[in-house]
Backbone as CSV, one residue per row, in Angstrom:
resi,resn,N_x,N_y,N_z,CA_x,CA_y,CA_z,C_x,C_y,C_z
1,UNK,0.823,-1.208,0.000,0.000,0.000,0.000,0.861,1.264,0.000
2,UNK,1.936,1.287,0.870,2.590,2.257,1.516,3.629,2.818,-0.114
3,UNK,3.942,1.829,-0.889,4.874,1.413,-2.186,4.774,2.606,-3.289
4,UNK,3.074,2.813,-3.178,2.287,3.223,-4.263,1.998,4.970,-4.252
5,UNK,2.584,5.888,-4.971,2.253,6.717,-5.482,0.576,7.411,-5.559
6,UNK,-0.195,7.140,-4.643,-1.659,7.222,-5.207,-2.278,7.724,-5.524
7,UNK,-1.635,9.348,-5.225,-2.199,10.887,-5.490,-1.202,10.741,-6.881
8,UNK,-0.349,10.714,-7.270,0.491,10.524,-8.693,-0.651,9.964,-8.958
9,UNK,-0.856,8.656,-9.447,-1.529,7.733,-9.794,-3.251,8.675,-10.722
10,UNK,-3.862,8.974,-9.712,-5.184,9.705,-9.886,-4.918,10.909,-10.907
11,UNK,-4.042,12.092,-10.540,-3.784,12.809,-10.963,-3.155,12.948,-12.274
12,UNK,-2.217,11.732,-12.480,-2.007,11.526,-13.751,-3.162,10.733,-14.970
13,UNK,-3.671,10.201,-14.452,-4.504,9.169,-14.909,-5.867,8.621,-15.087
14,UNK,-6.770,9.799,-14.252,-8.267,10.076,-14.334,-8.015,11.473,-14.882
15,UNK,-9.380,11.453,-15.234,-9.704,13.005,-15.698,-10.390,13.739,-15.125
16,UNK,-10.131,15.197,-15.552,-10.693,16.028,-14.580,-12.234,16.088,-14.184
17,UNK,-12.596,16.205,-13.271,-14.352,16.438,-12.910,-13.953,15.120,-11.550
18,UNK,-12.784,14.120,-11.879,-13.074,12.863,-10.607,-12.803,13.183,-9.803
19,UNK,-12.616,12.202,-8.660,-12.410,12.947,-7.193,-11.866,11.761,-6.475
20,UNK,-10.958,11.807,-6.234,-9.662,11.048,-5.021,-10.319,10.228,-4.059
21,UNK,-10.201,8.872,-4.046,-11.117,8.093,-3.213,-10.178,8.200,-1.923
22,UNK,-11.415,8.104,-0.878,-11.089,7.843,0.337,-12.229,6.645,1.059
23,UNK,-11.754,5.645,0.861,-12.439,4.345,1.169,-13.255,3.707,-0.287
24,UNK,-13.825,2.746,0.210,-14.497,1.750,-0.616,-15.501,2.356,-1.207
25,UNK,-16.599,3.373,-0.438,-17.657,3.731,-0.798,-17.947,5.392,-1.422
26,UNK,-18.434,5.385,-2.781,-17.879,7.192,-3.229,-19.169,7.916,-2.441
27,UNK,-18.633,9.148,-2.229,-19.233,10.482,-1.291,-21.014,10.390,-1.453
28,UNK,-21.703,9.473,-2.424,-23.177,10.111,-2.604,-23.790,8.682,-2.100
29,UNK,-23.174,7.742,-0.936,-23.734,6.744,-0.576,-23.552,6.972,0.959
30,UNK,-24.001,6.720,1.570,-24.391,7.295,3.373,-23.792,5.803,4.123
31,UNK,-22.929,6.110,5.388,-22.129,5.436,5.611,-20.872,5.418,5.607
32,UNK,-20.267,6.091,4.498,-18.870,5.958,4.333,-18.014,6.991,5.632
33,UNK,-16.942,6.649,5.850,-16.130,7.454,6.556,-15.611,8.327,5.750
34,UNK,-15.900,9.625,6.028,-15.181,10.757,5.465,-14.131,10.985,5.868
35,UNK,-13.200,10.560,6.876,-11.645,10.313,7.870,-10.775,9.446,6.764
36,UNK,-11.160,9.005,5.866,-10.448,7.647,4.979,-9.705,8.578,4.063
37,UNK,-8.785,8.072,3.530,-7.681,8.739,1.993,-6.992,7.796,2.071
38,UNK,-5.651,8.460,0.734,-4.972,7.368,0.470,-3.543,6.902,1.501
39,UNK,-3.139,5.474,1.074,-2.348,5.408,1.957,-1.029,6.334,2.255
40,UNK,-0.270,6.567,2.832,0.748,7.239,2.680,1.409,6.918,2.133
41,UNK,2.397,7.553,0.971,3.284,7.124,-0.338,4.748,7.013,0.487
42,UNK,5.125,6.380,1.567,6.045,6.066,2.243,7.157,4.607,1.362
43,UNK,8.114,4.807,0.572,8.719,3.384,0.023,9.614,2.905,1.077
44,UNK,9.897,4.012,2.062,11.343,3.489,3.035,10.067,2.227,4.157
45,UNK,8.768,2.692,4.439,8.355,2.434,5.048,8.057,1.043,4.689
46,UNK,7.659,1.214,3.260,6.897,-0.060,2.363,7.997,-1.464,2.497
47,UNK,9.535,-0.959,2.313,10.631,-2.026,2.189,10.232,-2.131,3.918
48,UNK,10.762,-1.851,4.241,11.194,-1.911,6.002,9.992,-2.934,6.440
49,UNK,8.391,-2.857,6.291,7.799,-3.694,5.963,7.520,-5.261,5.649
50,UNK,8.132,-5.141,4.692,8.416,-6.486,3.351,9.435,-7.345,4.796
51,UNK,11.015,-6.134,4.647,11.685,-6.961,5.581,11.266,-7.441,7.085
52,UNK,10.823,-6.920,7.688,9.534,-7.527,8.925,9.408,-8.657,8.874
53,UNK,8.405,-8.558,7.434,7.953,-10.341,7.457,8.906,-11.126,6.960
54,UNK,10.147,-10.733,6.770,11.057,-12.409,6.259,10.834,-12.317,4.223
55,UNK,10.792,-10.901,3.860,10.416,-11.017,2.539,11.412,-9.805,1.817
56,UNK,12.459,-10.357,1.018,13.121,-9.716,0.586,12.846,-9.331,-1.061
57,UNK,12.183,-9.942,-1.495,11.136,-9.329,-2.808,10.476,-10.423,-3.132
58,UNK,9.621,-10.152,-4.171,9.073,-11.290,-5.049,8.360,-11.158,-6.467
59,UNK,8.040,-12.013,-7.172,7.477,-11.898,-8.245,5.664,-11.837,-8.310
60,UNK,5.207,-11.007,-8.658,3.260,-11.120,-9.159,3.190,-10.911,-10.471
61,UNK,1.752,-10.366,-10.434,1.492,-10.034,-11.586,0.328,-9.167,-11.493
62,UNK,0.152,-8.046,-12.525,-0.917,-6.976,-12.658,-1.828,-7.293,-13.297
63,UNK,-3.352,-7.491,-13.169,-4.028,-7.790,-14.363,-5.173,-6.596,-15.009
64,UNK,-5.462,-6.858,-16.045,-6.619,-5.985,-16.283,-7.195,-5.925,-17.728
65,UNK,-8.220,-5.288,-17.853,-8.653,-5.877,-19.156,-8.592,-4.048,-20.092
66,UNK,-8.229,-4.165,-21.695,-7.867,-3.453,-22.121,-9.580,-2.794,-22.748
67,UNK,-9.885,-2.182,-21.674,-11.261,-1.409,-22.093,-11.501,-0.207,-21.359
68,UNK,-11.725,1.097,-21.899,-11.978,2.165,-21.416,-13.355,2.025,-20.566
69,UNK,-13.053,2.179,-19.278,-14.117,2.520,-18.055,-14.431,4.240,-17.684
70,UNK,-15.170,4.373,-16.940,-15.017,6.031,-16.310,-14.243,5.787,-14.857
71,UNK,-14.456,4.612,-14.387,-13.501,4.174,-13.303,-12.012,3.983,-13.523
72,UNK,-11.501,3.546,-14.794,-10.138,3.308,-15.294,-10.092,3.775,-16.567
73,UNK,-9.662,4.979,-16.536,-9.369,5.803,-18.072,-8.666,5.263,-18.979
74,UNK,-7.379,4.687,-17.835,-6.425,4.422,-18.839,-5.757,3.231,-18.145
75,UNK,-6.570,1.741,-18.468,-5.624,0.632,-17.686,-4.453,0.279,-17.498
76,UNK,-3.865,0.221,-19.030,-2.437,-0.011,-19.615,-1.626,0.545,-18.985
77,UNK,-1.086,2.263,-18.570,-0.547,3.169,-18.537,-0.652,3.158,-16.725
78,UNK,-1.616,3.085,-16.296,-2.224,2.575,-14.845,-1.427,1.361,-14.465
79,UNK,-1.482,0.527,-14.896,-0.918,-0.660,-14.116,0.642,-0.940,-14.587
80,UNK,1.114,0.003,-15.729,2.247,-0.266,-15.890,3.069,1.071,-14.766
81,UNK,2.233,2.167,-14.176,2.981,2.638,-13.608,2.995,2.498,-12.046
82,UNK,2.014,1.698,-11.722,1.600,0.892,-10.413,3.340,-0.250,-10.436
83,UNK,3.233,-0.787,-11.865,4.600,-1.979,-11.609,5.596,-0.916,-11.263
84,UNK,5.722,-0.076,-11.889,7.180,0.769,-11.743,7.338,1.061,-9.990
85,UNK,6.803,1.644,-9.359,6.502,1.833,-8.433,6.970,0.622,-7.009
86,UNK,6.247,-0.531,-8.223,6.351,-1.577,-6.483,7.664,-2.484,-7.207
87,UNK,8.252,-1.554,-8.640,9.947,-2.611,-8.931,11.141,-1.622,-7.720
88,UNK,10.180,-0.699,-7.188,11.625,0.238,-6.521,11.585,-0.657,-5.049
89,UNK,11.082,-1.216,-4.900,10.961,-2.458,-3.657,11.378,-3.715,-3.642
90,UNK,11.850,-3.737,-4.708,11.842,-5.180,-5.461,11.011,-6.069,-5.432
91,UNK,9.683,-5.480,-6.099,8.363,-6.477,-6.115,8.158,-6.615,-7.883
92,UNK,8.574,-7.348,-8.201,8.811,-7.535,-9.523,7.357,-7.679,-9.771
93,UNK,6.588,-7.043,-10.895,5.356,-7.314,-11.114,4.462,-7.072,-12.907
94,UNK,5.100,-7.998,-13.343,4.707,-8.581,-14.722,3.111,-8.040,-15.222
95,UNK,2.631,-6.969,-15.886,1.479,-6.449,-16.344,0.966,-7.115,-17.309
96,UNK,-0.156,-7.949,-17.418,-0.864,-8.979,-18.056,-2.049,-8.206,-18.518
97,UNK,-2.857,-8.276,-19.555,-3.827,-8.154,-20.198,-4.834,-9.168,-20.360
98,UNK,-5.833,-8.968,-20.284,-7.257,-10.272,-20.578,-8.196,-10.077,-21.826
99,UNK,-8.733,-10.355,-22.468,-10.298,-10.049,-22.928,-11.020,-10.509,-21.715
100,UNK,-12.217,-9.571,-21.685,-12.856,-9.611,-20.111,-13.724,-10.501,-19.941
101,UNK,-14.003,-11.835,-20.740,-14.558,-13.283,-20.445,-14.058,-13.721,-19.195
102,UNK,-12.198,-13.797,-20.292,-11.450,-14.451,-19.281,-10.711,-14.089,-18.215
103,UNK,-10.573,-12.496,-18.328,-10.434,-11.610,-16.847,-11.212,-11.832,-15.810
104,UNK,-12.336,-12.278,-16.057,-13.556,-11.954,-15.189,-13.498,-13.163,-14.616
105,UNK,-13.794,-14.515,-15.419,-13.434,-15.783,-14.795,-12.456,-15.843,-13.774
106,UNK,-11.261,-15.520,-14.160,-9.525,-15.831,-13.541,-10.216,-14.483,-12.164
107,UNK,-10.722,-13.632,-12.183,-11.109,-12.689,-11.223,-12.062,-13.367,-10.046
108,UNK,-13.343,-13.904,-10.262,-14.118,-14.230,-9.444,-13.672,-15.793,-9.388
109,UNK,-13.029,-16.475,-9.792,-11.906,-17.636,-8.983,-11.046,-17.386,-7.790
110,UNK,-10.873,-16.013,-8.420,-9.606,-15.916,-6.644,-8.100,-16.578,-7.990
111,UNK,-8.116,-16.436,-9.167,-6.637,-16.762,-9.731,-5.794,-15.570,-10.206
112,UNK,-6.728,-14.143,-9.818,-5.592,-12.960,-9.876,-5.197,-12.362,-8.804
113,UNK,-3.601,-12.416,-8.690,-2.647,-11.749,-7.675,-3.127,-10.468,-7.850
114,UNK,-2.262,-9.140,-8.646,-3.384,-7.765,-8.218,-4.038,-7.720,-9.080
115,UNK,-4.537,-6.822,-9.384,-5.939,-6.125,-10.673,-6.471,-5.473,-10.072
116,UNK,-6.859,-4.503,-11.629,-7.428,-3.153,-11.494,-9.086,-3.752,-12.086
117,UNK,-9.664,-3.143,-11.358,-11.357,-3.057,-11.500,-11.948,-2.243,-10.425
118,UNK,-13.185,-1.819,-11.364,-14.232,-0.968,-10.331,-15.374,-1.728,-10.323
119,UNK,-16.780,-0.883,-9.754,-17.837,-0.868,-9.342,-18.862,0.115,-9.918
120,UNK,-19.913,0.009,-10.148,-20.811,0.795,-10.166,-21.948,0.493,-9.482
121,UNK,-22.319,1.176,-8.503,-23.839,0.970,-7.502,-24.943,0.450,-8.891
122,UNK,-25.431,-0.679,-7.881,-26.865,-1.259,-8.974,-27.907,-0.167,-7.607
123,UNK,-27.876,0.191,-6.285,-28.593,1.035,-5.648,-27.764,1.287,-4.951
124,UNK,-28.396,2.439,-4.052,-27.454,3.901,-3.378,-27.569,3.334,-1.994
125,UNK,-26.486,1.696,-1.210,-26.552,1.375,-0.497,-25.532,1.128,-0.042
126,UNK,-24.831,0.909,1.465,-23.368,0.163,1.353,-23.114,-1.132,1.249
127,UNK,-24.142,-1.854,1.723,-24.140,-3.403,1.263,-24.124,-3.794,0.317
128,UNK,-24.768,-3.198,-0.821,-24.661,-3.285,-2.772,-22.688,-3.407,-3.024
129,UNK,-22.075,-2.788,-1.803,-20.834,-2.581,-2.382,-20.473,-3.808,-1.654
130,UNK,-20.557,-3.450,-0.026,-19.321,-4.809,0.660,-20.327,-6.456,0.800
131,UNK,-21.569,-6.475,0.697,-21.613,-7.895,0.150,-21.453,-8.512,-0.824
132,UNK,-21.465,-7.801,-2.103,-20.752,-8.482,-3.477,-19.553,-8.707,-3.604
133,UNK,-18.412,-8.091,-3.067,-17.197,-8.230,-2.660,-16.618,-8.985,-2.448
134,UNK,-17.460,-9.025,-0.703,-16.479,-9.125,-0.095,-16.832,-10.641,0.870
135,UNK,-18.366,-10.600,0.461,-19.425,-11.913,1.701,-20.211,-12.550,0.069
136,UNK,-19.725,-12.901,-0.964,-20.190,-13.658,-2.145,-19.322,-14.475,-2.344
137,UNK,-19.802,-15.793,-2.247,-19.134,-17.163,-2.262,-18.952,-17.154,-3.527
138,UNK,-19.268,-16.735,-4.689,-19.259,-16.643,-5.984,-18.274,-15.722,-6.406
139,UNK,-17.700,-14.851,-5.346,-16.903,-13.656,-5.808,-15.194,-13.874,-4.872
140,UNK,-14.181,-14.500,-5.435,-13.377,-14.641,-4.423,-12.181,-13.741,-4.953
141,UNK,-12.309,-12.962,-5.504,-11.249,-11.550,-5.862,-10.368,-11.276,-5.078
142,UNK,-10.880,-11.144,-3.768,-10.075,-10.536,-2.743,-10.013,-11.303,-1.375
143,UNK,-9.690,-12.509,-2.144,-9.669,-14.110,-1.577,-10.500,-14.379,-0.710
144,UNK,-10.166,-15.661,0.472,-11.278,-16.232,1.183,-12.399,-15.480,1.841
145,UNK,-13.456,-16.338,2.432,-14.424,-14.777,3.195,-14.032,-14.657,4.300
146,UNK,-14.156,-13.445,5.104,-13.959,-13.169,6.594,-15.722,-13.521,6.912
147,UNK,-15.665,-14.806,7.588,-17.254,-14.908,8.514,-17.462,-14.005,9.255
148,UNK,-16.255,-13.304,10.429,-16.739,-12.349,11.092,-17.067,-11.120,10.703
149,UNK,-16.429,-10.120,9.658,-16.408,-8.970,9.034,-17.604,-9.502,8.460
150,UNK,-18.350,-10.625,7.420,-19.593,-10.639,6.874,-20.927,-10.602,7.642
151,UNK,-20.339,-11.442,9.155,-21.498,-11.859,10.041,-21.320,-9.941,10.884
152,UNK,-20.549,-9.266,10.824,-21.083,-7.618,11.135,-21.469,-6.800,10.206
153,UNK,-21.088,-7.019,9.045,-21.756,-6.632,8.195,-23.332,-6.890,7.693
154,UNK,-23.803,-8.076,7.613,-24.981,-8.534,7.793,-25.890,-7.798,9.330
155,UNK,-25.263,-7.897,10.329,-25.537,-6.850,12.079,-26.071,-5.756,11.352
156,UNK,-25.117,-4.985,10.553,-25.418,-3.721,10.385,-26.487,-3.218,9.458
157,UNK,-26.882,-4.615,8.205,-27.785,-4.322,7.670,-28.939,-4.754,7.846
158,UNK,-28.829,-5.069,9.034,-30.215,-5.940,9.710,-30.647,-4.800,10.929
159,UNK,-29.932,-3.415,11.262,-30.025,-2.281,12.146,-31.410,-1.932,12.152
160,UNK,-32.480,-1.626,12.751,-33.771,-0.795,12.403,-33.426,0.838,12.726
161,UNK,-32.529,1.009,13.666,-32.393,2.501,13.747,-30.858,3.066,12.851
162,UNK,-31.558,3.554,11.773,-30.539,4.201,10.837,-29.708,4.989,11.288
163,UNK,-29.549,5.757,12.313,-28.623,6.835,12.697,-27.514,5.695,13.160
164,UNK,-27.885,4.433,14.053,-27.146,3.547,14.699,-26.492,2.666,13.450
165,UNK,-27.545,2.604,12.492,-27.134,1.709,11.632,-25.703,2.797,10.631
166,UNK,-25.709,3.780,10.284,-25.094,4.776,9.406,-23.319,4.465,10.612
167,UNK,-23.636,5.271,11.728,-22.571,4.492,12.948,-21.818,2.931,12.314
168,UNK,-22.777,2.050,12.770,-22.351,0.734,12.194,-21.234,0.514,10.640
169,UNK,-21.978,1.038,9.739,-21.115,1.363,8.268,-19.482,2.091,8.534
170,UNK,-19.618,3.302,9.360,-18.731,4.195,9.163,-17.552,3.376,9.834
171,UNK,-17.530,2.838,10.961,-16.939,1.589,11.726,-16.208,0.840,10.863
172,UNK,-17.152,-0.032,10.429,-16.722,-1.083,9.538,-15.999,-0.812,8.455
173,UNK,-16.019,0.595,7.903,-15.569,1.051,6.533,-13.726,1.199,7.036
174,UNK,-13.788,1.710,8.214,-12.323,1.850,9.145,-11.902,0.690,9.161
175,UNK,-12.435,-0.439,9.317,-12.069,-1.975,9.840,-11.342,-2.316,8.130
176,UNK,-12.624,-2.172,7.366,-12.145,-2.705,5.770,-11.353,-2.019,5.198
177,UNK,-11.064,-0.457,5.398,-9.791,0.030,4.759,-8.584,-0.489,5.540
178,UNK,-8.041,-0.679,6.764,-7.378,-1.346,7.037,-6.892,-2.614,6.973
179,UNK,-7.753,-3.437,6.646,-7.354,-4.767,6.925,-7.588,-5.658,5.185
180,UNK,-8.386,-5.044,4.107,-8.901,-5.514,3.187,-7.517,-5.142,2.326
181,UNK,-7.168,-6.341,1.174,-6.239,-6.222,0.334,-6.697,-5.411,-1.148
182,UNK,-7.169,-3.953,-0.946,-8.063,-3.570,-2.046,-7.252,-1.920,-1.247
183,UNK,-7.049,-0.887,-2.566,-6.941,0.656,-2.773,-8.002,1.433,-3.372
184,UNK,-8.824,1.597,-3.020,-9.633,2.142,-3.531,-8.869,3.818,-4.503
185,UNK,-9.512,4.201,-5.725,-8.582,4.835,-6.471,-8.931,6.733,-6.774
186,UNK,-10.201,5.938,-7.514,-10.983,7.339,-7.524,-12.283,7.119,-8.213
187,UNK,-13.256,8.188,-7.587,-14.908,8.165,-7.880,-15.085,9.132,-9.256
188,UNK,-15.285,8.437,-10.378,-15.662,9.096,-11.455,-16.651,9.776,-11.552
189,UNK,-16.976,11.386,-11.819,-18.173,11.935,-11.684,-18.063,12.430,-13.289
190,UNK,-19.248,12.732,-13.711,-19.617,13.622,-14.395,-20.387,14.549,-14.878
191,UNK,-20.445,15.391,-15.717,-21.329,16.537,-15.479,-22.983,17.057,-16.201
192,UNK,-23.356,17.703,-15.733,-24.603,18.311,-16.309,-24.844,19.709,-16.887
193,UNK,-25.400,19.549,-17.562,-25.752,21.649,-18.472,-26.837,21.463,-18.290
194,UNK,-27.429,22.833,-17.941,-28.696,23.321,-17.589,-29.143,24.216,-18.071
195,UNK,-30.020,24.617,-18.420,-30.190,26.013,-18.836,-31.069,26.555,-17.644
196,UNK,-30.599,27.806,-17.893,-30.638,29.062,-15.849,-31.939,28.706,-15.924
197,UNK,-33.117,28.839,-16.691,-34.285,28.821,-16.453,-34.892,27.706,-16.119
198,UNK,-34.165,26.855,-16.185,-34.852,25.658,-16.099,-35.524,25.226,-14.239
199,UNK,-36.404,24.272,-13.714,-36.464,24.716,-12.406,-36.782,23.282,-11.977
200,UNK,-36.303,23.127,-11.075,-37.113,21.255,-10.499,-36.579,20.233,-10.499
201,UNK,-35.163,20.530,-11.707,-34.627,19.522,-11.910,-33.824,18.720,-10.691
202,UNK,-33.790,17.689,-10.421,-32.842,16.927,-9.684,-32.195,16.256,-9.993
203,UNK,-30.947,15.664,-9.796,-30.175,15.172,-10.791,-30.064,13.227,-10.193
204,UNK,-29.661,12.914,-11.180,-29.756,11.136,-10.662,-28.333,10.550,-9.924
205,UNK,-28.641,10.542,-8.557,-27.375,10.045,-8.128,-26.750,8.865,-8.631
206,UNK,-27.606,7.903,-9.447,-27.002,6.685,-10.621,-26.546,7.297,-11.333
207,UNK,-26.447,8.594,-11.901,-25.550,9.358,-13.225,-27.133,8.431,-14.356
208,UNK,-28.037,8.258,-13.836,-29.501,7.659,-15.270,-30.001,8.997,-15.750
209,UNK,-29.640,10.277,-15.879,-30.327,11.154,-15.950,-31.306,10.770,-17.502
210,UNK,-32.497,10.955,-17.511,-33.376,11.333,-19.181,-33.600,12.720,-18.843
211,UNK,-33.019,12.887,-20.233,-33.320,14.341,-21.156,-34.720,14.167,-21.969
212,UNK,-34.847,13.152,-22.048,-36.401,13.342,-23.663,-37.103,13.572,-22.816
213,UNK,-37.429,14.065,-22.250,-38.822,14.709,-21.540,-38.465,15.731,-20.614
């Protein structure tokens, strides 16, 4: 985490209008900790680390699939400068390409070391994000499940009092940026034109806006 450049990273590599993630969940979903950013771009810290555990480098691999997202502008250029980054550690890390059949397969197996992928809310919830993740026996990305982190997570969406329950999320979001093998990168937004006169409009926090009417 510590290896990685992450404000470089964003800044070079999304476009303007996005906005610098701080945790798992972007700013227009209730719950998230607003206390979250990126890790600190520390490399003395990152080696010193490695050596701790008895690990004097090693070999991975980057994966990702070669398709323009609003979450990943630019994969190629992204994960080749993510390798540069974790070769000053000596984490040797080989950038692989997929067509996204077989990205996606080798992904929800649990057979890719890192990779780049996002999310898009199917609804404006936090469980839409950390039970597909992270508590889907079908989804092993970010390897085995934690029973306990799922069995509080499930606590929290089983809350009847929302102020307690919103509490519950913000908690847990602290627990999962710490302990979860995932960087969250940056929240792609984009924009709207209006004309001044116009009045009523509200805008679609899915980004579904219709114009024909």
């Amino acid at each position: 985490l510590h290896a990685v450049n992450w404000q470089y990273i964003f800044d070079t590599y999304y476009n303007i209008g996005d906005q610098s993630a701080g945790g798992f969940l972007p700013p227009v979903i209730w719950g998230r900790n607003p206390a979250l950013a990126y890790p600190e771009y520390n490399p003395t810290l990152a080696q010193a680390l490695l050596v701790s555990a008895g690990i004097t480098g090693f070999d991975t691999t980057i994966s990702y699939r070669p398709v323009y997202r609003a979450y990943l502008p630019d994969p190629a250029s992204t994960a080749g400068a993510i390798a540069q980054y974790l070769d000053d550690i000596n984490i040797n890390a080989t950038v692989t390409s997929y067509d996204s059949s077989t990205f996606l397969g080798k992904l929800y197996a649990g057979e890719l070391d890192l990779f780049l992928l996002g999310w898009g809310a199917d609804y404006l919830h936090p469980d839409n994000f950390y039970q597909y993740h992270l508590c889907n026996p079908g989804n092993l990305s970010f390897g085995l499940i934690d029973d306990t982190l799922c069995a509080s997570l499930q606590a929290a969406l089983a809350e009847p009092d929302f102020a307690t329950q919103v509490l519950a999320y913000q908690s847990l979001a602290s627990d999962i940026a710490a302990d979860m093998p995932f960087v969250p990168m940056a929240y792609p937004r984009g924009g709207l034109l209006i004309r001044s006169e116009a009045e009523g409009f509200v805008a679609s926090a899915m980004g579904l806006d219709e114009y024909r009417t």
